[in-house]
C-alpha positions in Angstrom: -27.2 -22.0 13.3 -23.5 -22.2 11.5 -21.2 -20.4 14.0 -18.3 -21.2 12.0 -16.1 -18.3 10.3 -13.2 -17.8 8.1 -9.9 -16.2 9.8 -9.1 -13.5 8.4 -12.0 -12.5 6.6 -14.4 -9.7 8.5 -17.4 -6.8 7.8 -16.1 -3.8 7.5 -18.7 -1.4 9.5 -20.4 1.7 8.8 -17.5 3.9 10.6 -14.8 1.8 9.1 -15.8 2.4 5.3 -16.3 6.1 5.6 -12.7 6.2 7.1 -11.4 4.2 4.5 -13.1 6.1 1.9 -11.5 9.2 3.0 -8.3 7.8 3.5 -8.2 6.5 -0.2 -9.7 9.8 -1.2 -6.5 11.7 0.1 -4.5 9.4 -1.8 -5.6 9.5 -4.9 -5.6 13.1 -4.9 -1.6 12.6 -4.2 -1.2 10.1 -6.6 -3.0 12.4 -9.2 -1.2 15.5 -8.3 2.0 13.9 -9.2 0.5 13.1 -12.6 -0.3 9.7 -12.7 -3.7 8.1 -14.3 -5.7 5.9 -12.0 -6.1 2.8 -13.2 -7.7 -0.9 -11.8 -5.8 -4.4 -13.1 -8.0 -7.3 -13.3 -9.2 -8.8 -10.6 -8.1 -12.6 -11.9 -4.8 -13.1 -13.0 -2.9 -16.1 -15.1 -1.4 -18.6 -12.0 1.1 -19.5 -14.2 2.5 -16.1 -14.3 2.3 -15.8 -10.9 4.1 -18.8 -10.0 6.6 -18.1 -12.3 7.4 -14.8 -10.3 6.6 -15.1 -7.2 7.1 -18.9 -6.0 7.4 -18.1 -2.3 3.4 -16.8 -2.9 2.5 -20.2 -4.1 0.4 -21.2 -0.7 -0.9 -17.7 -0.4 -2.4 -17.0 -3.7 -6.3 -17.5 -3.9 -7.1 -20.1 -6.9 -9.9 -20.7 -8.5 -10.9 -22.8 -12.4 -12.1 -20.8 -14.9 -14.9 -22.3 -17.7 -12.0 -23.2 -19.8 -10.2 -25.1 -17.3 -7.5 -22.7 -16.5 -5.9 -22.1 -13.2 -6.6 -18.4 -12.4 -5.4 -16.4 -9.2 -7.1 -14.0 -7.4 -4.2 -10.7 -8.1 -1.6 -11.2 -4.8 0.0 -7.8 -6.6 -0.6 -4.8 -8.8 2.6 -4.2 -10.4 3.0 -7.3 -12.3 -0.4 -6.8 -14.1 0.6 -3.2 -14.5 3.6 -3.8 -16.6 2.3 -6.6 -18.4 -0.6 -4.3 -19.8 1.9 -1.6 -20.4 4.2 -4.1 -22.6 0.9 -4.8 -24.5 -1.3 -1.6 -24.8 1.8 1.2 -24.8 4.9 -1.1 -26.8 7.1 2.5 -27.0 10.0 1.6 -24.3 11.1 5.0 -23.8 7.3 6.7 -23.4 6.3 7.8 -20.1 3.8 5.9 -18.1 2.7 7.2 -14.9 0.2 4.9 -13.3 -1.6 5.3 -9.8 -4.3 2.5 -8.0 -5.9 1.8 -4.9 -7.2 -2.0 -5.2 -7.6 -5.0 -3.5 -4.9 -7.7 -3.2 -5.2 -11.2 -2.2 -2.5 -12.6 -0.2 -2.4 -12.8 3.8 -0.6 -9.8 5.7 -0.2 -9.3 9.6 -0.3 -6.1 11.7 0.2 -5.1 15.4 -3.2 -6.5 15.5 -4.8 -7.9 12.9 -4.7 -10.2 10.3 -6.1 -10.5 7.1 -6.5 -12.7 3.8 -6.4 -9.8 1.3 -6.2 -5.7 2.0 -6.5 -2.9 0.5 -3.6 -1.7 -1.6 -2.8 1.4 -2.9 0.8 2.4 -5.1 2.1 4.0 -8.1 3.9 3.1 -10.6 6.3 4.9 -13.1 7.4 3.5 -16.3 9.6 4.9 -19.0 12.0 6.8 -16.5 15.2 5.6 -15.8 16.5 8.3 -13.7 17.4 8.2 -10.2 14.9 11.3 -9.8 12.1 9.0 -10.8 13.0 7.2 -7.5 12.8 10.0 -5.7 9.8 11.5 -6.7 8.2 7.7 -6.5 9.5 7.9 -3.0 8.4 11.4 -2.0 5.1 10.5 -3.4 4.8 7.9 -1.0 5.5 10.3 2.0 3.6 12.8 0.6 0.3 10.3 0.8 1.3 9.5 4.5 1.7 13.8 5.5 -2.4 14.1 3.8 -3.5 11.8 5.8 -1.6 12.9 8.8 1.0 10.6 9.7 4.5 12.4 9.6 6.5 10.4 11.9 7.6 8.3 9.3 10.9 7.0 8.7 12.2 5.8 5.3 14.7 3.4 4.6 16.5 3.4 1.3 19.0 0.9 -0.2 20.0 -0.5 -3.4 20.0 -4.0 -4.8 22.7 -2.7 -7.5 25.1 -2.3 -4.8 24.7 -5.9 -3.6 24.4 -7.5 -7.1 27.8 -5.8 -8.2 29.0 -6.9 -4.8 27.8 -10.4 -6.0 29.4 -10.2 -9.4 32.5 -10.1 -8.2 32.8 -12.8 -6.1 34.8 -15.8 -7.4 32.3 -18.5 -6.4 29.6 -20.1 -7.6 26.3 -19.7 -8.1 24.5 -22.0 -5.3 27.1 -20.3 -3.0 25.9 -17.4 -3.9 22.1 -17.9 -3.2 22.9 -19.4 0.2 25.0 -16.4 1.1 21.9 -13.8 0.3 19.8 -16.4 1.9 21.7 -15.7 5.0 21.7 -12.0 4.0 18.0 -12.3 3.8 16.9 -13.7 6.9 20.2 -11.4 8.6 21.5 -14.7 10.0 24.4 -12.9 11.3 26.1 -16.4 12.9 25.3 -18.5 10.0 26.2 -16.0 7.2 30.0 -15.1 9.0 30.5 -19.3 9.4 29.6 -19.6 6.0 31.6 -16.5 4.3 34.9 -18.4 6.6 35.0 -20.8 4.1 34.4 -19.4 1.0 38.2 -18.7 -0.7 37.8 -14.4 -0.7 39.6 -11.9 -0.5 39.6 -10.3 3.1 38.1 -7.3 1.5 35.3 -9.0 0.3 35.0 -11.3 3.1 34.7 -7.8 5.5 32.1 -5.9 2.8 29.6 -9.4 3.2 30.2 -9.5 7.1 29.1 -6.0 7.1 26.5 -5.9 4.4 23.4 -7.3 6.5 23.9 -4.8 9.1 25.2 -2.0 7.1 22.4 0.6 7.9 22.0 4.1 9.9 21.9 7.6 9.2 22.2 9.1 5.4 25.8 10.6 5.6 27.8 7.8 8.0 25.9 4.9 6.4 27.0 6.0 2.6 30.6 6.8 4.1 30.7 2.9 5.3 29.2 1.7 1.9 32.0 3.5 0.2 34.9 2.0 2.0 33.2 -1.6 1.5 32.6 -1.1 -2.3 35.2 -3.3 -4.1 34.7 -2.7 -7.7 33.2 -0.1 -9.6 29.8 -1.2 -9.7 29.6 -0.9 -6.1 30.6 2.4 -6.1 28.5 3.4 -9.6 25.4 2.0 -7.2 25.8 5.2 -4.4 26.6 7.5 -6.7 23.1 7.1 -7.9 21.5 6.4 -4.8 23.3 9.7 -4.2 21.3 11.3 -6.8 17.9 10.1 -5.4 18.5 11.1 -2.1 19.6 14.8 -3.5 15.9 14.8 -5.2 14.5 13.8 -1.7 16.4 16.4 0.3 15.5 18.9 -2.0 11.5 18.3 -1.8 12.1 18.3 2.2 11.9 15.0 3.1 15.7 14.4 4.4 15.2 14.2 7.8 13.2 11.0 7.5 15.8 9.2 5.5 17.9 6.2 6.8 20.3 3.9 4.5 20.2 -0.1 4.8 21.8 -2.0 3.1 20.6 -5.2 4.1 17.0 -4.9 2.2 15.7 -8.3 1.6 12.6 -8.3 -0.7 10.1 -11.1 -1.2 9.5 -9.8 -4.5 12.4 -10.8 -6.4 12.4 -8.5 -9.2 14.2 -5.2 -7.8 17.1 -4.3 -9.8 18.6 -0.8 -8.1 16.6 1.5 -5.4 14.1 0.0 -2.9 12.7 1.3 -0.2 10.4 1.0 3.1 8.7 3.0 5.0 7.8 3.1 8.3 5.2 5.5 10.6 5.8 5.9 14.4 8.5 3.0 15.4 6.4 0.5 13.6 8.4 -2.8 13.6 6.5 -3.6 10.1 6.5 -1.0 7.3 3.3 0.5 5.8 5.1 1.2 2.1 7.7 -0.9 0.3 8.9 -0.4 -3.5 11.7 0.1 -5.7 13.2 0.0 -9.2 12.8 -2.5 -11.2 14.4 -2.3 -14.8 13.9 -6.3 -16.5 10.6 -6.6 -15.2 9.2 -5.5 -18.5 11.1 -7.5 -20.8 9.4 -10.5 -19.9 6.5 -9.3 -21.8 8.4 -8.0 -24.9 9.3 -4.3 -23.8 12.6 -3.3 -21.9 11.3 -0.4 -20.2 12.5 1.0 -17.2 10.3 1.3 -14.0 10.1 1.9 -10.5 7.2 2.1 -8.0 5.6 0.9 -4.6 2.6 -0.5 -2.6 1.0 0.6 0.1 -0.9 -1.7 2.5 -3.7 0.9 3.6 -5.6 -1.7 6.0 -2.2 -1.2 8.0 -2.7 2.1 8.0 -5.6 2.2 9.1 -4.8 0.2 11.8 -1.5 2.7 12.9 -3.8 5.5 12.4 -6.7 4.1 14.4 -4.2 3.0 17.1 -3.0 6.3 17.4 -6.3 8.6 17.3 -6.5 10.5 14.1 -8.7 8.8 12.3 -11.8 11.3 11.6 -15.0 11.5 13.4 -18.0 9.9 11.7 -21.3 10.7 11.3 -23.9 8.9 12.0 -25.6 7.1 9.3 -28.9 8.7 8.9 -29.6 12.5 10.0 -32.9 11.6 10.4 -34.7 8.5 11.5 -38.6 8.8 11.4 -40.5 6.4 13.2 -44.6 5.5 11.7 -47.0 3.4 12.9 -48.7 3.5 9.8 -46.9 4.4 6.1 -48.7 7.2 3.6 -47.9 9.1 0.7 -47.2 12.5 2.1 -44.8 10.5 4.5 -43.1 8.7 1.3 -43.3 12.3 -0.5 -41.6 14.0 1.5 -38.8 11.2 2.3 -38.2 11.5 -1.7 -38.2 15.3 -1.4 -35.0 15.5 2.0 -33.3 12.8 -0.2 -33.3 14.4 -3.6 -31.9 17.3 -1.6 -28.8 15.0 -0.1 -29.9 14.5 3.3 -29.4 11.2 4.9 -33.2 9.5 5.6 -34.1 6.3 7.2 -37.7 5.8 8.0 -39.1 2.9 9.9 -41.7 1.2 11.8 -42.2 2.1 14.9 -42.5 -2.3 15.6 -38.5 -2.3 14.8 -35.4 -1.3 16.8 -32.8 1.1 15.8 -30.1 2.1 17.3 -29.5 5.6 18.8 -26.1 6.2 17.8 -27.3 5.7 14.2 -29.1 8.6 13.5 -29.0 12.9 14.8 -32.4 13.6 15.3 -35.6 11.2 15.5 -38.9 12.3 14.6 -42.4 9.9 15.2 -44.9 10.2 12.5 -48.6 10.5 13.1 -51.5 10.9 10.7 -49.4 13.8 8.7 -47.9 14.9 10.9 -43.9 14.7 12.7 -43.4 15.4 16.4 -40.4 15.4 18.1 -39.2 15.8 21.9 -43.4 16.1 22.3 -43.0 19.6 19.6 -45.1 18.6 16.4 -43.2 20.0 13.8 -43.8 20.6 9.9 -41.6 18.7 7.3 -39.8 22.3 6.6 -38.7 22.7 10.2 -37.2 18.9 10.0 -35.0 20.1 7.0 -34.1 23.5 9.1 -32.9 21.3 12.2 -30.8 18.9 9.5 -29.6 21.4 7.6 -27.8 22.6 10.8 -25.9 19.7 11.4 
């Protein structure tokens, strides 16, 4: 026999996908409640697309030859698909598009405990909506998804790549200075970012606003106060007065409590132009949710349209949520198991009969082994006959006893 297995790639149990069907359950009722269409992307995308946009993905991505000879990918992401279908099937830039998903993505992710080649993935995206009250119904969605399934510990940190791009703009240097100073920014190489910024020829006010930028985060009110005495030029200061207005739509749906500012967001997907956001359940030191705005996405593909959304990784969620006890209890998988020696038709008859009434069957024979744990109530039967706990019962009284459960 071949032992061998693939890491990363494992069954998911009985238990496991009712859990996961009621988790996506709850958030698709969310995600339609906010009015978004469910929709499913393709399972194969172009590589070359993919490449294009995300190049530190390139040894993640699942590849595979279509008949023609082309290089397809397995999708890593939703949201690229999502716009590019947009651009094509609904050309009006300004008409709203709100989208909603829960599919599968293939590209490796790690939690407290597990690991995995692809996950389950489930997000929203808006399209059409430039307003900072967009982002913050995008980001009280995603708390909203965590609260039904009941996770509220959450914290959510906000910040805006505007604020650092207009940051950037200003800067008299050049462009490969630039990308190793967010480098630096990126991987919140405090040591190596201050060396570097010492000699760069800035101003001492810029020079202080990019020491202070990677670990520019905290509470809502001192955070923003910070941010404002950094900002330099009037983009900087533009960028919070919006993120002002999408916290405003946040604290008025009740969701300010959970709010923290950083400033030092660094996202793998490079394609964030203004808001992004994480979020984060119980002290987590990975976040469950991650989005943002992005505005020239959509461009690319012929449309400038505005958009902003986010991903959830639900197999993460699952694991917080198993971790910390609230998954629901399961069922077992049958409500009856019947045990024959020998099969008949008023046996298969009345099988047909519970079933077509929506009760959970399994029959067997009596030669095989089933587990206990699988099933309610057991019932052995015997030339026409059911008996159960030595009682010989009737097929009504069987229905009775699982239509008490």
């Amino acid at each position: 026999m071949n032992n061998n297995t693939l890491d990363g790639v494992k069954m998911l149990h009985h238990d496991e996908m009712r859990n996961y069907d009621r988790i996506q359950g709850k958030i698709i009722s969310v995600i339609m409640n906010h009015g978004c269409k469910i929709i499913e992307t393709p399972s194969f995308e172009d590589y070359d697309v993919y490449r294009h946009f995300f190049p530190h993905l390139r040894q993640q991505m699942v590849k595979t030859i279509d008949t023609d000879g082309r290089v397809l990918v397995l999708r890593p992401d939703v949201t690229l698909p999502v716009v590019e279908t947009a651009a094509r099937e609904f050309p009006r830039a300004n008409q709203l598009i709100k989208f909603g998903y829960v599919s599968t993505v293939f590209r490796e992710y790690y939690g407290r405990s597990t690991y995995g080649k692809d996950f389950l993935q489930g997000g929203i995206e808006i399209l059409g909506d430039s307003s900072p009250e967009c982002d913050g119904e995008v980001i009280v969605t995603a708390a909203e998804i965590l609260k039904a399934v009941g996770v509220e510990n959450i914290r959510i940190d906000i910040g805006t790549a505007a604020y650092t791009k207009a940051l950037f703009e200003g800067l008299p240097i050049s462009a490969e200075q630039k990308e190793m100073l967010k480098r630096y920014m990126a991987e919140r190489n405090l040591v190596a970012c201050k060396s570097y910024i010492e000699t760069l020829s800035l101003s001492a006010e810029a020079r202080e606003a990019l020491i202070s930028l990677p670990v520019l985060f905290g509470s809502y009110a001192q955070t923003l106060s910070k941010a404002r005495d950094y900002s330099i030029n009037s983009g900087m200061l533009n960028a919070l007065s919006r993120l002002e207005a999408v916290y405003d739509y946040i604290l008025y749906a009740g969701y300010a409590d959970k709010v923290q500012l950083d400033f030092g967001f660094a996202s793998p997907l490079g394609y964030y132009t203004d808001t992004v956001f994480k979020v984060y359940v119980d002290g987590a030191l990975y976040d469950i949710i991650d989005g943002g705005r992005y505005d020239r996405l959509s461009s690319r593909f012929g449309v400038d349209r505005p958009a902003c959304g986010f991903g959830m990784n639900i197999n993460l969620l699952y694991e917080y949520m198993n971790d910390a006890g609230i998954l629901e209890d399961t069922e077992p998988s049958f409500q009856l198991a019947v045990s024959y020696t020998t099969s008949d038709q008023p046996l298969i008859r009345d099988l047909m009969n519970w079933r077509s009434k929506g009760f959970r069957v399994a029959a067997y024979p009596d030669s095989s082994f089933i587990d206990s744990s699988d099933y309610s109530i057991h019932a052995i039967y015997r030339n026409g006959s059911y008996y159960k706990d030595g009682q010989c019962l009737t097929a009504e009284d069987l229905e009775t006893l699982m239509g008490r459960l």
